[in-house]
KETI-458927 format. One record per residue (C-alpha): residue number from 1; x, y, z. Coordinates in nm, 3 decimals. Layout:
BEGIN
[site NUM [X Y Z]]
...
***
This chain:
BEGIN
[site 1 [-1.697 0.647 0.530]]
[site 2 [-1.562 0.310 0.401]]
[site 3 [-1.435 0.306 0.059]]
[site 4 [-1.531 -0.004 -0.175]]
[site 5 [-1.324 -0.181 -0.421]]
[site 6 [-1.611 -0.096 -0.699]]
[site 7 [-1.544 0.260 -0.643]]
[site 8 [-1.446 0.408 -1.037]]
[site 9 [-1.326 0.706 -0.836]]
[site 10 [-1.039 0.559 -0.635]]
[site 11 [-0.675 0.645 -0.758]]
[site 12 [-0.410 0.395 -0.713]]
[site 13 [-0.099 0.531 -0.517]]
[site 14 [0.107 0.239 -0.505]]
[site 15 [0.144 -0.080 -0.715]]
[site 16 [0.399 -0.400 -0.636]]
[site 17 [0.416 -0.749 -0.727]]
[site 18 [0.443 -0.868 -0.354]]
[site 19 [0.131 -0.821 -0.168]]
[site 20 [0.335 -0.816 0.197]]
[site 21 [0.447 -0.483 0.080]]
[site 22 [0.127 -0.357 0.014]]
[site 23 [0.009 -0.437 0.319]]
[site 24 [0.257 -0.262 0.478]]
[site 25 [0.182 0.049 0.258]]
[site 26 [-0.197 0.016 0.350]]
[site 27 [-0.063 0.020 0.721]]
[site 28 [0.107 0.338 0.704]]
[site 29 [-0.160 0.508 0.502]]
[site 30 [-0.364 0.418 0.806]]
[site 31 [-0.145 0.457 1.049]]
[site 32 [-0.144 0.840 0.929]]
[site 33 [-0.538 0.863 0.895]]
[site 34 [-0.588 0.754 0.496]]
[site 35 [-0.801 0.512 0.421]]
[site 36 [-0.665 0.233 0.155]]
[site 37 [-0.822 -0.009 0.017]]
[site 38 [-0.571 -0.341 -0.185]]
[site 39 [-0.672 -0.456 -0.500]]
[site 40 [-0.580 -0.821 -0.647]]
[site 41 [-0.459 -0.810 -0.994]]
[site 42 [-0.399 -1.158 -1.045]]
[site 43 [-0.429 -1.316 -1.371]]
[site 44 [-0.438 -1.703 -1.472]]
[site 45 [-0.055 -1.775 -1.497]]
[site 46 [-0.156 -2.045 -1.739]]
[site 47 [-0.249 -1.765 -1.996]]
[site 48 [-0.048 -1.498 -1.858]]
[site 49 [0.201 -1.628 -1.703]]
[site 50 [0.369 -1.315 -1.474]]
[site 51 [0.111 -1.073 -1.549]]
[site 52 [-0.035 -0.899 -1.163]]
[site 53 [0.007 -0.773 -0.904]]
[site 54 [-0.155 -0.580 -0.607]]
[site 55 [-0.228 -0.226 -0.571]]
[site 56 [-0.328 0.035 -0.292]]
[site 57 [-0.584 0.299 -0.360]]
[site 58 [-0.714 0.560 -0.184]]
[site 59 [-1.000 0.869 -0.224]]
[site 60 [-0.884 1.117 -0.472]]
[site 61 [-0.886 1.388 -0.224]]
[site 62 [-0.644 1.191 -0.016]]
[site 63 [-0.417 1.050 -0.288]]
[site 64 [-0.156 1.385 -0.255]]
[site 65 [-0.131 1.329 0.099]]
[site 66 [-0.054 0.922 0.050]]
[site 67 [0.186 0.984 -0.255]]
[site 68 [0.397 1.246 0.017]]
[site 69 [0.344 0.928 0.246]]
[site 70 [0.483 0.661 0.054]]
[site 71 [0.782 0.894 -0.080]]
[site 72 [0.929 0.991 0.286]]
[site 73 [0.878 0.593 0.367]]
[site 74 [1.060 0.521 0.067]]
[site 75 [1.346 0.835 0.151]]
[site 76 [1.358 0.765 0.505]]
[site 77 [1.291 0.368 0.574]]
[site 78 [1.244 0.308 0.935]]
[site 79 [1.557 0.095 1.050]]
[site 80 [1.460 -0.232 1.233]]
[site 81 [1.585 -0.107 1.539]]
[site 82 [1.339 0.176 1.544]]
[site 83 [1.059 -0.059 1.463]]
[site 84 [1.078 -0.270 1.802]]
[site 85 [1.352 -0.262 2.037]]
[site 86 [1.385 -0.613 2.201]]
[site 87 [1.534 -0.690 2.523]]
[site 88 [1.909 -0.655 2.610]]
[site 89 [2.107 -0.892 2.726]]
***
């Protein structure tokens, strides 16, 4: 089942001004079987100038399960070398 940004029933698990990091939060939702869905806050800077953002939302049945996500990501960041390891020399 896809989940639609005109969904009233989404909760929002995870908010940032950068939209690269949201991505990466939708990734590892994914990557762990949650659907997310990113949502655009921008505003006109000319009238409020700062004001947005980006945030990642999920069912509400899986927004527990993404919270306990995002908290171990944030406790235990995955060092680069972990990520990829590239080629000795």
């Amino acid at each position: 089942m896809a989940i639609e940004a005109n969904d009233s029933a989404l909760v929002t698990v995870f908010d940032t001004e950068r939209e690269t990091e949201a991505l990466m939060v939708k990734g590892l939702l994914e990557s762990a079987g949650i659907e997310a869905l990113i949502i655009s806050l921008d505003s006109p800077q000319d009238v409020f100038p700062g004001v947005g953002g980006v945030i990642v939302q999920v069912t509400p049945e899986q927004a527990a399960e993404a919270q306990a996500i995002i908290a171990e990501y944030r406790a235990h960041p995955a060092e680069d070398s972990e990520i990829t390891e590239g080629p000795s020399a």
